[in-house]
Structures are given as C-alpha cells and as structure tokens.
C-alpha positions as a Markdown table, in Angstrom:
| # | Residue | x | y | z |
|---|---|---|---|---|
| 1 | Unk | 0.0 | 0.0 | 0.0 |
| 2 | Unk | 1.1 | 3.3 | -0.9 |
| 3 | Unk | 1.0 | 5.8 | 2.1 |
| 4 | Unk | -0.4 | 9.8 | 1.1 |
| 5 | Unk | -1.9 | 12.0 | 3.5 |
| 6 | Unk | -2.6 | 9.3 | 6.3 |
| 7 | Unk | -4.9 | 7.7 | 4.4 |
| 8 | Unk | -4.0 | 4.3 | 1.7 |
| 9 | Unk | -4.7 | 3.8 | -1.6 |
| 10 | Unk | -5.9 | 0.0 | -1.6 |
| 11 | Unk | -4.3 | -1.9 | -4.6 |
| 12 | Unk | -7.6 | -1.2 | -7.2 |
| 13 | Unk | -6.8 | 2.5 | -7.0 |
| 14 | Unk | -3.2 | 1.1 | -7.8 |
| 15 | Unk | -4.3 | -0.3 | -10.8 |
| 16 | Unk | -6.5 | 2.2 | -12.0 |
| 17 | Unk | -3.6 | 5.1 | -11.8 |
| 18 | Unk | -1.4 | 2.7 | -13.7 |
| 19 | Unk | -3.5 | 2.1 | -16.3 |
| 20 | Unk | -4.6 | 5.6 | -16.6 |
| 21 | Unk | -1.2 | 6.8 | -16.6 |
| 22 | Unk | -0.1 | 4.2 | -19.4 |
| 23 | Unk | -3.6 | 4.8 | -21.9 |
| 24 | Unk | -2.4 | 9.0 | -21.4 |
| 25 | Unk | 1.5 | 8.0 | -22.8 |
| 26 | Unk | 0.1 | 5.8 | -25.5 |
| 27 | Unk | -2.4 | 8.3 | -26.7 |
| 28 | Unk | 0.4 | 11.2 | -26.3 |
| 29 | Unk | 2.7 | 8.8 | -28.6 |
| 30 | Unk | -0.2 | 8.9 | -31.1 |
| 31 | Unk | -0.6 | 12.2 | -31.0 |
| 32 | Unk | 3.0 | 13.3 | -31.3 |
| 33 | Unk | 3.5 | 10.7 | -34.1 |
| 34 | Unk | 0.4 | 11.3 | -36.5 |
| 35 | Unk | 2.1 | 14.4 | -38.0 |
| 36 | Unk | 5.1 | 12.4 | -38.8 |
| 37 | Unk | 5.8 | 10.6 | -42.4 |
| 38 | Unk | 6.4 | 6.8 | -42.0 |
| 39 | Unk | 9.8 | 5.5 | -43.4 |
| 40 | Unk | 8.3 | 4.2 | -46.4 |
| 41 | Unk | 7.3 | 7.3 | -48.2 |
| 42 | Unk | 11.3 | 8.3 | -47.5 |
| 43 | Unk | 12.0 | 8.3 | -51.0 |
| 44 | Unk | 10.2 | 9.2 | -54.2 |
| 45 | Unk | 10.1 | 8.0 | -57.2 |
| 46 | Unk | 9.5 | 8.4 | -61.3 |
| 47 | Unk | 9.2 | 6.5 | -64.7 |
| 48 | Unk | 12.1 | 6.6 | -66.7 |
| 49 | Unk | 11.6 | 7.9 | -70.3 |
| 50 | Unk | 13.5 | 4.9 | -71.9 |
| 51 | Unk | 14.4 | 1.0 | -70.2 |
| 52 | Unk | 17.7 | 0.9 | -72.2 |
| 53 | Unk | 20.3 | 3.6 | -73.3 |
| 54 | Unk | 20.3 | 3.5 | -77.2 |
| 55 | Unk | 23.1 | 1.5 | -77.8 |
| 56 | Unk | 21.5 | -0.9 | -75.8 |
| 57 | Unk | 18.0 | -0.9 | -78.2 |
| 58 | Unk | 19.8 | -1.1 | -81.2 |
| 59 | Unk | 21.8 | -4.1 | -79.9 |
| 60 | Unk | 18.7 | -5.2 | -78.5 |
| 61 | Unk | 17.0 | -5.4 | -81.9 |
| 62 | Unk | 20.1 | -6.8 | -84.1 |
| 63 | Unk | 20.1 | -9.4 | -81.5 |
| 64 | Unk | 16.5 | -10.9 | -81.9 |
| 65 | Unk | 17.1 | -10.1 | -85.6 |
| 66 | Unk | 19.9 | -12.6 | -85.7 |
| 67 | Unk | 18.4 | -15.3 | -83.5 |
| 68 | Unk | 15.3 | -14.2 | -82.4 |
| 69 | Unk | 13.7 | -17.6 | -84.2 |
| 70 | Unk | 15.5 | -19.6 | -81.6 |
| 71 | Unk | 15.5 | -18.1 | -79.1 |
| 72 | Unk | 14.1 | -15.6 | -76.5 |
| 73 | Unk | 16.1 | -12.2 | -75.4 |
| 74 | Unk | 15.6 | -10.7 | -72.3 |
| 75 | Unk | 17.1 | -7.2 | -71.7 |
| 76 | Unk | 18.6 | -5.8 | -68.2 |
| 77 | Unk | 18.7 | -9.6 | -66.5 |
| 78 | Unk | 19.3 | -9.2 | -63.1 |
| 79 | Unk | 21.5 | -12.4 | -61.9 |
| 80 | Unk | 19.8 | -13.9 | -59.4 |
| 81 | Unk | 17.0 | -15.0 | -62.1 |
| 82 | Unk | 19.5 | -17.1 | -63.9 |
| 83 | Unk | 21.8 | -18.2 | -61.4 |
| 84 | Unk | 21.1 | -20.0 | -57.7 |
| 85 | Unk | 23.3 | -19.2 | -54.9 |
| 86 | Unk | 22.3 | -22.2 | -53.3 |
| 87 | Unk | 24.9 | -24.2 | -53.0 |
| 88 | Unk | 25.5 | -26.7 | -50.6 |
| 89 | Unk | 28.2 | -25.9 | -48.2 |
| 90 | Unk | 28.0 | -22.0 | -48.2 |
| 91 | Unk | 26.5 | -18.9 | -46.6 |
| 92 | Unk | 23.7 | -18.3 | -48.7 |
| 93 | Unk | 22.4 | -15.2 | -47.8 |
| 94 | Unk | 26.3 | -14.0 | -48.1 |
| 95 | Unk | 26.3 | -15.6 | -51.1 |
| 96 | Unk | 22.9 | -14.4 | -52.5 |
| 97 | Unk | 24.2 | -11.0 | -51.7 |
| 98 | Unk | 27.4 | -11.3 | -53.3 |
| 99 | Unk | 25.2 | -11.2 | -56.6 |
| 100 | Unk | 21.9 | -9.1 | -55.9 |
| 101 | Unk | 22.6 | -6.2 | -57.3 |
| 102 | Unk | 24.3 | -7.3 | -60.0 |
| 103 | Unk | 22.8 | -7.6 | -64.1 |
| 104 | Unk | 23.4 | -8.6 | -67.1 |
| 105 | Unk | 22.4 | -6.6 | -70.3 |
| 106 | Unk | 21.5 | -9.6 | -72.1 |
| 107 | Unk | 20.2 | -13.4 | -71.7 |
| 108 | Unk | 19.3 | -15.5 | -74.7 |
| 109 | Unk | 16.8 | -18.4 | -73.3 |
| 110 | Unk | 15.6 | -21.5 | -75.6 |
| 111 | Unk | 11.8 | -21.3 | -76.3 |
| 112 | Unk | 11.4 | -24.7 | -75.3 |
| 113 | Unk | 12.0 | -24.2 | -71.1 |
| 114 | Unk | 13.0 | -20.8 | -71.1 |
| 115 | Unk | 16.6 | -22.3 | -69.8 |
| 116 | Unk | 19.4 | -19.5 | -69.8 |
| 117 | Unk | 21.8 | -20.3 | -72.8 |
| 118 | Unk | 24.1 | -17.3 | -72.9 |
| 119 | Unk | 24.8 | -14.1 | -71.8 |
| 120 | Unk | 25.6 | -10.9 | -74.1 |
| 121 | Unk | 27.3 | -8.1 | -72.3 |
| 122 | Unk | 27.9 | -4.5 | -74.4 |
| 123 | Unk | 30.6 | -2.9 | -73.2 |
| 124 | Unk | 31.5 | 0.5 | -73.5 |
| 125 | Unk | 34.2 | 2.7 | -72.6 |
| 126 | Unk | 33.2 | 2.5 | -68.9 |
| 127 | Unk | 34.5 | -1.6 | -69.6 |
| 128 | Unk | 38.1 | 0.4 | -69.2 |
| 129 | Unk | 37.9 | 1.6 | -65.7 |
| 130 | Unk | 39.6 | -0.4 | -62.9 |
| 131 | Unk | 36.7 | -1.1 | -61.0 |
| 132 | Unk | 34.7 | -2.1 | -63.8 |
| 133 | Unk | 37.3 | -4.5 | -65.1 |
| 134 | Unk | 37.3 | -6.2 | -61.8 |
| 135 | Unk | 33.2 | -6.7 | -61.8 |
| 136 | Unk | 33.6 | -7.9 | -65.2 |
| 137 | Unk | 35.9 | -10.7 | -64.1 |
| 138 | Unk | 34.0 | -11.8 | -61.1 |
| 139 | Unk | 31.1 | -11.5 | -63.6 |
| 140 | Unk | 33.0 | -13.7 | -65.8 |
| 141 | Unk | 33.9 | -15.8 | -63.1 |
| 142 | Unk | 30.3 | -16.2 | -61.6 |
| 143 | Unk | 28.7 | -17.1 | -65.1 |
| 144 | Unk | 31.7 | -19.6 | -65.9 |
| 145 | Unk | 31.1 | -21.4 | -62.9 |
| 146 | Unk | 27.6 | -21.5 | -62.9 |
| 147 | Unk | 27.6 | -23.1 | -66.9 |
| 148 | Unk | 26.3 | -20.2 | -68.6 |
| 149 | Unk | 28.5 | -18.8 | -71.7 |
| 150 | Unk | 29.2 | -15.1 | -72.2 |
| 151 | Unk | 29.8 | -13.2 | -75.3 |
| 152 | Unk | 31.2 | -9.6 | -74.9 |
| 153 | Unk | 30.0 | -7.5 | -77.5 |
| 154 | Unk | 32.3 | -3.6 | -78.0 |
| 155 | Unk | 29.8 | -1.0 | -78.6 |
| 156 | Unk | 31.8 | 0.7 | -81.9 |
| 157 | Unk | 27.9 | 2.5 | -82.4 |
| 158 | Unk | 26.4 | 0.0 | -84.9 |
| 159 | Unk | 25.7 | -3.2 | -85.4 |
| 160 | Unk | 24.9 | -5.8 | -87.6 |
| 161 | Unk | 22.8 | -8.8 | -87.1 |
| 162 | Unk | 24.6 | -11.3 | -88.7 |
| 163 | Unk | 27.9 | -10.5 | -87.4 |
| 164 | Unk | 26.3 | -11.2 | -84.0 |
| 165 | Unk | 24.6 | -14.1 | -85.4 |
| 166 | Unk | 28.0 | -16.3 | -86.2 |
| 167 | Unk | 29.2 | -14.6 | -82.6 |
| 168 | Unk | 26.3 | -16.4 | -81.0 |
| 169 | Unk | 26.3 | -19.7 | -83.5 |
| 170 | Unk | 30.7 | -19.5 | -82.2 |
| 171 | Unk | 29.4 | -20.3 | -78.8 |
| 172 | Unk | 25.8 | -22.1 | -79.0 |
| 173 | Unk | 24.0 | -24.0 | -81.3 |
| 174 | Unk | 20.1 | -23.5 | -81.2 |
| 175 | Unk | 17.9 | -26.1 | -80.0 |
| 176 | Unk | 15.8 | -28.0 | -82.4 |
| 177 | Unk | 13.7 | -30.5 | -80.0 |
C-alpha cells in the first residue's frame, strides 16, 4: 500500500492510476506521431523515359534479328534469375548477396524451357575503368562457374545482325527439340 496524507490507496486504485497513466502515454505517442511521415514514403520515385540507353536498343533489336527464331532475349537480367546461390556448403544469404545487385544486359533463353543459354554483355568505354574490369571478371567468373556462356559485345555505335549471329552460332548452337 502506498502511504499519502494518512490515508491508503488499496491496490484497485493502484491499478486504475497505472493504467490511466499508461492509456495517457500511448495516446500522447499517437498524438505526437500522427504528424510524422512513416519510413516508407522516404524516397520518391519516377518512370524513366527509356528501359535501355540507345546502344542498348539497337543491340537489343540486331540481337533478336539474328536469333530471335531460336530463341528468346531478355534485356537488363538481373543475376539472381539465372543463377542459384544455393549451394550446398555456403553462406547463402552472403552468397545471394554477393550477386543481388548485380545484371546482365542480355540473356538468350531457348523457347522450349526458357533455360538461360548465354549471356551478351555490351561494353562501352566505362569496360576500361579499374573497377569495372574487376566486376567484369567476377562477372565472368560467376557465369563460368555457374555453366552459362558469355559473349562480350564492343559497342563501336552500330551493329549488324549477322555479325552477331556467327558470334552467337561460335558459342551455341540452337535447339531443335
């Protein structure tokens, strides 16, 4: 019993202060947080005017030009949808992350399973930088293990569909089942 003024407070009084006290801080928690954003609306965002630069869409379309009857090609692949980091004996969420936020610019994919087949990357001048050279060989690295093929492609401004066409026939050969 709590002693005030000679007299007791017997322990229902107790209870009802308590709980009084703790309804007033949650609703003063409301109050003070109701004017505040929530962490989701942090950021904003807007549609880009193109998906690919324009050496990308005219590689894009002298791609499917060249093989485009065998095969499927899917621009701006990010890795993790054609390559599992599951592997038995490692960290997977280490390794998972080791490759999320890496892409790819292209993935030809037979039209029978949709099975990756090879990779086409366009590189550019940016291919020169340091860094860049080292993604490009853990890239290289990452695609090599994992079984899929890779066919580097300079951006010189044009190209030609069947030059890419014997590039891609050099390294697969399209399945007829």
């Amino acid at each position: 019993m709590i002693f005030n003024n000679d007299k007791y407070f017997s322990p229902q009084q107790i209870l009802i202060l308590v709980f009084s006290f703790s309804v007033l801080a949650f609703i003063a928690v409301l109050v003070r947080n109701l004017g505040r954003k929530t962490p989701l609306s942090k950021y904003s965002y807007t549609k880009k005017d193109f998906f690919m630069s324009r050496a990308e869409h005219e590689c894009n379309d002298a791609i499917i030009e060249a093989v485009g009857q065998n095969y499927y090609v899917f621009a701006q692949v990010h890795l993790p949808t054609i390559v599992s980091h599951k592997t038995q004996g490692q960290n997977w969420q280490g390794a998972f992350s080791h490759i999320n936020r890496k892409s790819v610019d292209f993935v030809l994919c037979d039209k029978n399973y949709i099975s990756p087949k090879l990779v086409i990357e366009l590189d550019d001048k940016s291919h020169q930088e340091e860094d860049r050279k080292i993604r490009d060989e853990e890239l290289e690295r990452i695609l090599s293990e994992a079984g899929i093929p890779i066919l580097r492609l300079e951006n010189h401004g044009s190209f030609t569909s069947m030059a890419i066409q014997k590039q891609i026939q050099g390294i697969v050969a399209p399945d007829r089942s």
